[in-house]
C-alpha positions as a printed NumPy array, in Angstrom:
array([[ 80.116,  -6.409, -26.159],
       [ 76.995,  -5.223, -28.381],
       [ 75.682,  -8.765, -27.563],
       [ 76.118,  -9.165, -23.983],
       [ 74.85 ,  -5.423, -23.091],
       [ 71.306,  -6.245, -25.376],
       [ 71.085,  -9.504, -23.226],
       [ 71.454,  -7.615, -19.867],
       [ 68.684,  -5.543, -21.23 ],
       [ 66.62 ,  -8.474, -21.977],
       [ 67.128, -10.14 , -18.099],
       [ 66.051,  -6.601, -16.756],
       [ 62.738,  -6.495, -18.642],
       [ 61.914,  -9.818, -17.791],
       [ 62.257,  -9.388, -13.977],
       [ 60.14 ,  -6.507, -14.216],
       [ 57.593,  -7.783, -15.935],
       [ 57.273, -10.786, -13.626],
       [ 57.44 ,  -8.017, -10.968],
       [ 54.321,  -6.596, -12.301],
       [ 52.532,  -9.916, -12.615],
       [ 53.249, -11.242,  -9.421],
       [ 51.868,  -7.689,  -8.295],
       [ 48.908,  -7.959, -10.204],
       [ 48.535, -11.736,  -8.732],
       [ 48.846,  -9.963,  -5.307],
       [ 46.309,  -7.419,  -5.745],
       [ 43.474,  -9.7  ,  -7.361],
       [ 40.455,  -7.462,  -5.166],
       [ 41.253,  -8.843,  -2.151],
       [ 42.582,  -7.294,   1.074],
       [ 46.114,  -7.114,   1.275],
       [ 47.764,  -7.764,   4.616],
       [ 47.803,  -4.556,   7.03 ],
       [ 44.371,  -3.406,   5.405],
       [ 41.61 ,  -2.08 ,   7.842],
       [ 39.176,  -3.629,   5.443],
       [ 40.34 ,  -7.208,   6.701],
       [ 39.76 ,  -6.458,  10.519],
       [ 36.363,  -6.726,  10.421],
       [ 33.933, -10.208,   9.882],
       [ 30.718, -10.675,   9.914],
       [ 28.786, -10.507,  12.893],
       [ 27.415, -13.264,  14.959],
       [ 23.928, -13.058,  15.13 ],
       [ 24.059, -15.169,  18.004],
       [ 26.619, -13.595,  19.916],
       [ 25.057, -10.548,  19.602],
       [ 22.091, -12.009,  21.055],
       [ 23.417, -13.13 ,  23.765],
       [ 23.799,  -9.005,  24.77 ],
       [ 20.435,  -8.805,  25.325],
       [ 17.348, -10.547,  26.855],
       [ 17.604, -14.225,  27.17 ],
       [ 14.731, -17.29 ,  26.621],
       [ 12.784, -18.278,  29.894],
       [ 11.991, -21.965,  30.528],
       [  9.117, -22.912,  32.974],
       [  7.972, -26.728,  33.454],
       [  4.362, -26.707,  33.999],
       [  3.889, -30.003,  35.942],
       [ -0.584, -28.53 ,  36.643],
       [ -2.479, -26.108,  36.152],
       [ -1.489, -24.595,  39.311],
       [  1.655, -23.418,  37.568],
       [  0.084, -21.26 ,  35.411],
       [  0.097, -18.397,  34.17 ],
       [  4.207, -18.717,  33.665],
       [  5.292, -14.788,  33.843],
       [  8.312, -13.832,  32.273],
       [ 10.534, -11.181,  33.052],
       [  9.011,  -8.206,  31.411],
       [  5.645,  -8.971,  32.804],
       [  4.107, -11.057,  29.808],
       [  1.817, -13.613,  31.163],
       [  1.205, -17.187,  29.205],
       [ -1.789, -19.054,  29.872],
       [ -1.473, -22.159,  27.972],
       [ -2.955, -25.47 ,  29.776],
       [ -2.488, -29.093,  28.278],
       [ -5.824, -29.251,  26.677],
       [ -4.542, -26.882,  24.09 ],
       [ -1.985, -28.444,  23.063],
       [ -1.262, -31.177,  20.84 ],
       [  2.151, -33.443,  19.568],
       [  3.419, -33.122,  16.141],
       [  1.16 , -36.319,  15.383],
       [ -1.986, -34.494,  16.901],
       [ -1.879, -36.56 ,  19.718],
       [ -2.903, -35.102,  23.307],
       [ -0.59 , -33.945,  25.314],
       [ -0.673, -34.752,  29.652],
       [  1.434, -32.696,  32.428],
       [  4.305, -31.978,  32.577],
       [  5.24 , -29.948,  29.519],
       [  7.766, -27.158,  28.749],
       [  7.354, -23.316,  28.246],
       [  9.904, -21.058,  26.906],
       [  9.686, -17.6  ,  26.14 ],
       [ 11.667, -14.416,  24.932],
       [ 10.357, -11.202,  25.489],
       [ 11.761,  -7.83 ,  23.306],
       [  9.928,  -5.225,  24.403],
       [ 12.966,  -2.232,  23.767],
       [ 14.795,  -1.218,  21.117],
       [ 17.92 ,  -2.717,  22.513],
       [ 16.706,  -6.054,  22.564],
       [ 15.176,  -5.649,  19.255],
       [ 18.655,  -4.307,  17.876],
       [ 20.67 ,  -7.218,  19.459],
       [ 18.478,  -9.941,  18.248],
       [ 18.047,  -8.352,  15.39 ],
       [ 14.196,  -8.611,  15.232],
       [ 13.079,  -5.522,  13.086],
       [  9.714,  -4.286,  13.698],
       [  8.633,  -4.615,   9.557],
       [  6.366,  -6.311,   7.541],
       [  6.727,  -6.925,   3.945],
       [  8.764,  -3.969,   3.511],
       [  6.328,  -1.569,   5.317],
       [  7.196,  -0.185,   8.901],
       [  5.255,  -1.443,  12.506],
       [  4.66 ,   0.484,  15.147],
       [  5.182,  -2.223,  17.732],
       [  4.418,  -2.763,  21.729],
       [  6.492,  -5.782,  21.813],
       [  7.997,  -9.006,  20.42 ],
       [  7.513, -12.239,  21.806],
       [  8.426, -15.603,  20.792],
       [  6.769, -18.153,  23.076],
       [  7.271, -22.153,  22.299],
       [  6.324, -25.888,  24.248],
       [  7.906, -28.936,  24.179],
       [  7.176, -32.398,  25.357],
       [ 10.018, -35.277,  25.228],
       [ 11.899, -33.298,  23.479],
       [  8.824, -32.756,  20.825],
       [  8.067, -29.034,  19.63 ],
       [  3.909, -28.65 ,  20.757],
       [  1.274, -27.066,  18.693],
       [ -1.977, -25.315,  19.437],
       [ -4.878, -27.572,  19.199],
       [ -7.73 , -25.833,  16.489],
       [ -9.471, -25.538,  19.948],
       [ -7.322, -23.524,  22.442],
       [ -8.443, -21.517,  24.948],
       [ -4.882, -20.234,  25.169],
       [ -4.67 , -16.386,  26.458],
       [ -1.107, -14.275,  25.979],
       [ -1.34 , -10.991,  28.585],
       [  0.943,  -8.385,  27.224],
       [  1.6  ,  -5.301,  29.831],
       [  1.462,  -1.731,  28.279],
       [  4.457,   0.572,  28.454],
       [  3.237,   3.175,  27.511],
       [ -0.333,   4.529,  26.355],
       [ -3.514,   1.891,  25.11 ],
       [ -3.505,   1.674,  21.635],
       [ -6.961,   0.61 ,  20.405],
       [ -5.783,   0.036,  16.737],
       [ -2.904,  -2.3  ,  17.355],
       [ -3.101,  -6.067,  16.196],
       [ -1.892,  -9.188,  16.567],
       [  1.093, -10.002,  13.856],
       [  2.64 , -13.313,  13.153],
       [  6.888, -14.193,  12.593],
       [  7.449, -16.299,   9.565],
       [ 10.835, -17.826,   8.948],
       [ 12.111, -16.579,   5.898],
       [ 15.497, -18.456,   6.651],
       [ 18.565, -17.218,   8.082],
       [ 17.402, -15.958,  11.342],
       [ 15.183, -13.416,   9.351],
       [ 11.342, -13.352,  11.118],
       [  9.073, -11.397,   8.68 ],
       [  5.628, -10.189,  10.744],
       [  2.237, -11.242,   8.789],
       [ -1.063, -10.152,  10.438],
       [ -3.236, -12.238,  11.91 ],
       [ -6.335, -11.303,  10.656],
       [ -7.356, -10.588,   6.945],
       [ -8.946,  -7.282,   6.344],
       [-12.829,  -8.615,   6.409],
       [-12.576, -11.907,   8.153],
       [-13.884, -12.148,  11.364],
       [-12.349, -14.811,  13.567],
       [-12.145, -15.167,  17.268],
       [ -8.595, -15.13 ,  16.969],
       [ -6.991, -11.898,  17.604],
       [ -5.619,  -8.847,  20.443],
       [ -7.968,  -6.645,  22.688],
       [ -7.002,  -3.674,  24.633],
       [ -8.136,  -4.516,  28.781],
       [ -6.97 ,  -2.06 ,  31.358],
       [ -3.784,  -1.904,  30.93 ],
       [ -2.663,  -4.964,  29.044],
       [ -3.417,  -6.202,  25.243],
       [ -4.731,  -9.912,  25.762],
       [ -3.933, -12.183,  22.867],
       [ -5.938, -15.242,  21.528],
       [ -3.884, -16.821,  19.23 ],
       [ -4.066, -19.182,  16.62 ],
       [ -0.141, -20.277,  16.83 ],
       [  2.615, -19.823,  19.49 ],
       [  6.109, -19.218,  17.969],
       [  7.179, -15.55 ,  17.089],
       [  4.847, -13.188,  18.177],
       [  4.155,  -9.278,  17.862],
       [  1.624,  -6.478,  18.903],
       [  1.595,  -4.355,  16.127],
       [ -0.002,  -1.945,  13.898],
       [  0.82 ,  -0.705,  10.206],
       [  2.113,   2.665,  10.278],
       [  0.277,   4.536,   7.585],
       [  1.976,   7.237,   6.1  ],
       [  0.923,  10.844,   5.815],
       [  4.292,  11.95 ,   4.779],
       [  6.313,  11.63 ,   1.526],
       [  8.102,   8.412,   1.2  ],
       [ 11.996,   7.938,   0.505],
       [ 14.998,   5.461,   1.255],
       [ 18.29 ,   6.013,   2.391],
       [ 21.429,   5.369,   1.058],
       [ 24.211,   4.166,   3.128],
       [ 28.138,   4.035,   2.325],
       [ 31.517,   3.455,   4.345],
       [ 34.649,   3.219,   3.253],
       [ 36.318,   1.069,   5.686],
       [ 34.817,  -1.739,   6.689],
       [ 32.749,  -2.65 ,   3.673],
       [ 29.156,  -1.79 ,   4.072],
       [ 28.758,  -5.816,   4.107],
       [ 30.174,  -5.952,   7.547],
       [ 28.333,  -3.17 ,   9.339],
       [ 24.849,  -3.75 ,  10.755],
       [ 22.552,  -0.887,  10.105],
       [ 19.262,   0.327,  11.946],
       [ 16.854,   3.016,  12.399],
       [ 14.871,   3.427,  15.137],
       [ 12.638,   5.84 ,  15.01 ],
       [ 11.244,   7.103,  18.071],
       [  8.113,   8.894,  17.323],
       [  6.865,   6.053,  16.05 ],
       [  8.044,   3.052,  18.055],
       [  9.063,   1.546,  14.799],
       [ 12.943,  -0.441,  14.039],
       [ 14.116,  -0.891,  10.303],
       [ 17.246,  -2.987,   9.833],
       [ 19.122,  -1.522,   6.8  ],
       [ 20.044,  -4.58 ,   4.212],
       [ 23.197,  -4.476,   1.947],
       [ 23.52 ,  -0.388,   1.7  ],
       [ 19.807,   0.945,   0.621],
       [ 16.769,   1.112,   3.804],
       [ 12.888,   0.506,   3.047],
       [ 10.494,   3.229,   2.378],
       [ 10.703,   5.748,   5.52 ],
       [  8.665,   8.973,   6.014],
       [ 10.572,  12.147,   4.934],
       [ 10.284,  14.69 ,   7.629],
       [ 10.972,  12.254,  10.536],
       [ 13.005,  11.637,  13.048],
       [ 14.911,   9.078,  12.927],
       [ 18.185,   7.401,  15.187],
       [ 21.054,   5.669,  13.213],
       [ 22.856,   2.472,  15.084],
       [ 25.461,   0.716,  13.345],
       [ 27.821,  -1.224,  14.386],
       [ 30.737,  -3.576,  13.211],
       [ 32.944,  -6.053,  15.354],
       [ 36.82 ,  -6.869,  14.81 ],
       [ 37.923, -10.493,  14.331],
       [ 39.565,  -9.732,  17.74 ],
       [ 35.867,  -8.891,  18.892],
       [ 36.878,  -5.218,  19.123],
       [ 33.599,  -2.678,  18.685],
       [ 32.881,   0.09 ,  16.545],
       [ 29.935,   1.923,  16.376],
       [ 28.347,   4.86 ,  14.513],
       [ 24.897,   6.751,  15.92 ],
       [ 23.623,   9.828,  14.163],
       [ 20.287,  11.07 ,  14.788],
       [ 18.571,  13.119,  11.689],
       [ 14.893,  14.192,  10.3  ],
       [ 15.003,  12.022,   6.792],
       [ 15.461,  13.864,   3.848],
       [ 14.139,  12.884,   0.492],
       [ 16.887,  10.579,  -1.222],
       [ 19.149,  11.087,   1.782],
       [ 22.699,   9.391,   1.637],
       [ 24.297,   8.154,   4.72 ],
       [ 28.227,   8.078,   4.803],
       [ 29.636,   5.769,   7.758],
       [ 32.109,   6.641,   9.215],
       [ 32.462,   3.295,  12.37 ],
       [ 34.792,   4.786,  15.398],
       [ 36.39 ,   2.474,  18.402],
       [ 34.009,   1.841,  20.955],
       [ 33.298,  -0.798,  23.677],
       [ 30.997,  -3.563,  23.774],
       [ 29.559,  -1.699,  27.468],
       [ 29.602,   1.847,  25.582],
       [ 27.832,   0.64 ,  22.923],
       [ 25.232,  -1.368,  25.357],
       [ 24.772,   1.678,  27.341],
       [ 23.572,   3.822,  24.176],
       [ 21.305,   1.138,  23.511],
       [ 19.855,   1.778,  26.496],
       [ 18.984,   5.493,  25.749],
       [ 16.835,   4.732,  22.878]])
């Protein structure tokens, strides 16, 4: 009897330890089924983009089709004699022209095209990413170009802004690079006229009338957090209005940003089922301020609409 009651003992221990390390298999860090956590992906850059403005095309079979206007009034004089193939070839009529114009924050947002370069904020007067193509063949400027980019003004003539350059840094991330070095003289370069900012450029491609913002203020980041959906899944941006300027928040921590200003939170984060949630707060930045965020249901025309208000 003393036998069989110490073996009954010895079955029950067993099934709970395998109890506890099938459990512990189960809970190895990842999300268990019926977790919030698992709801959420990452987001689509080009779905989202597809929200906002889209890429012109224009065939310019002569002269006589120039300038090709896009939709937010940018104007794009670029005639065959300044181009050239990717061999250096000439290039004849007809050609291609496309452009995409971001001249809000809402486009900015949705194509996720911060206004930022190497880490420091920009205020900007608009993004533009302009390309040509013969055959199929990506065009470049010829060293030569008479090439002219006519940007309308929004708002008021800003003598001090410049021209600023995307570079690829891979994965649909455009850093801006000015075009001129401090010193160097070149006939390359934006002018204030009336109101529009006429660009000569050097390149087509990305784009951007800019100008550093130089701070006066103290400088801090901010820290964001959120318990459900992991910060990985939410994107994160700060507009700040004063300044014309859009950071877009990587992993949890933000660049340097002047303490003492205004600034608008977006985030955002998007279901597997494509279901939105959104979080806006709108704050003067304190020194080391943290950032909890907390994503409520939304709609993709809800959250378009506050876009719009920025």
């Amino acid at each position: 009897m003393k036998k069989i009651y110490i073996t009954l003992i010895s079955i029950v221990l067993l099934a709970i330890a395998c109890s506890k390390d099938r459990t512990m298999l189960l809970d190895d860090g990842n999300p268990t089924p019926g977790n919030p956590n698992d709801k959420f992906t990452t987001i689509d850059r080009a779905a989202l983009a597809k929200l906002g403005s889209q890429t012109e095309k224009k065939t310019i079979k002569s002269q006589d089709d120039l300038p090709f206007v896009g939709s937010q009034g940018t104007q794009v004089w670029l005639f065959d004699r300044d181009l050239r193939m990717p061999d250096g070839s000439a290039v004849s009529y007809p050609f291609e022209i496309e452009m995409l114009e971001l001249f809000t924050p809402k486009d900015m947002i949705l194509h996720q095209m911060p206004t930022v370069s190497r880490g420091r904020l920009l205020t900007t007067a608009g993004e533009m990413n302009i390309r040509a193509y013969k055959d199929g063949k990506e065009l470049k400027l010829d060293r030569y170009s008479s090439t002219q980019i006519i940007v309308p003004i929004k708002g008021r003539v800003d003598a001090n802004m410049e021209l600023f350059y995307g570079e690829d840094k891979g994965d649909g991330f455009i850093d801006w690079y000015p075009a001129n070095m401090p010193g160097v003289e070149t006939q390359w370069g934006l002018y204030p006229e009336g109101k529009t900012y006429v660009i000569f450029p050097e390149r087509i491609g990305w784009i951007n009338c800019d100008k550093f913002y130089n701070f006066t203020e103290a400088k801090t980041t901010i820290t964001f957090s959120s318990e459900n959906p992991p910060i990985e899944n939410i994107l994160i941006f700060l507009y700040f209005p004063d300044l014309q300027s859009l950071m877009q928040v990587y992993r949890n921590t933000s660049g340097e940003v002047p303490v003492g200003r205004t600034v608008k939170v977006v985030a955002i984060g998007i279901t597997k089922d494509e279901e939105y949630h959104s979080f806006f707060q709108e704050m003067v930045v304190q020194d080391k301020q943290k950032v909890e965020i907390k994503l409520t249901p939304t709609t993709k025309e809800s959250f378009l609409k506050y876009l719009d208000t920025l």
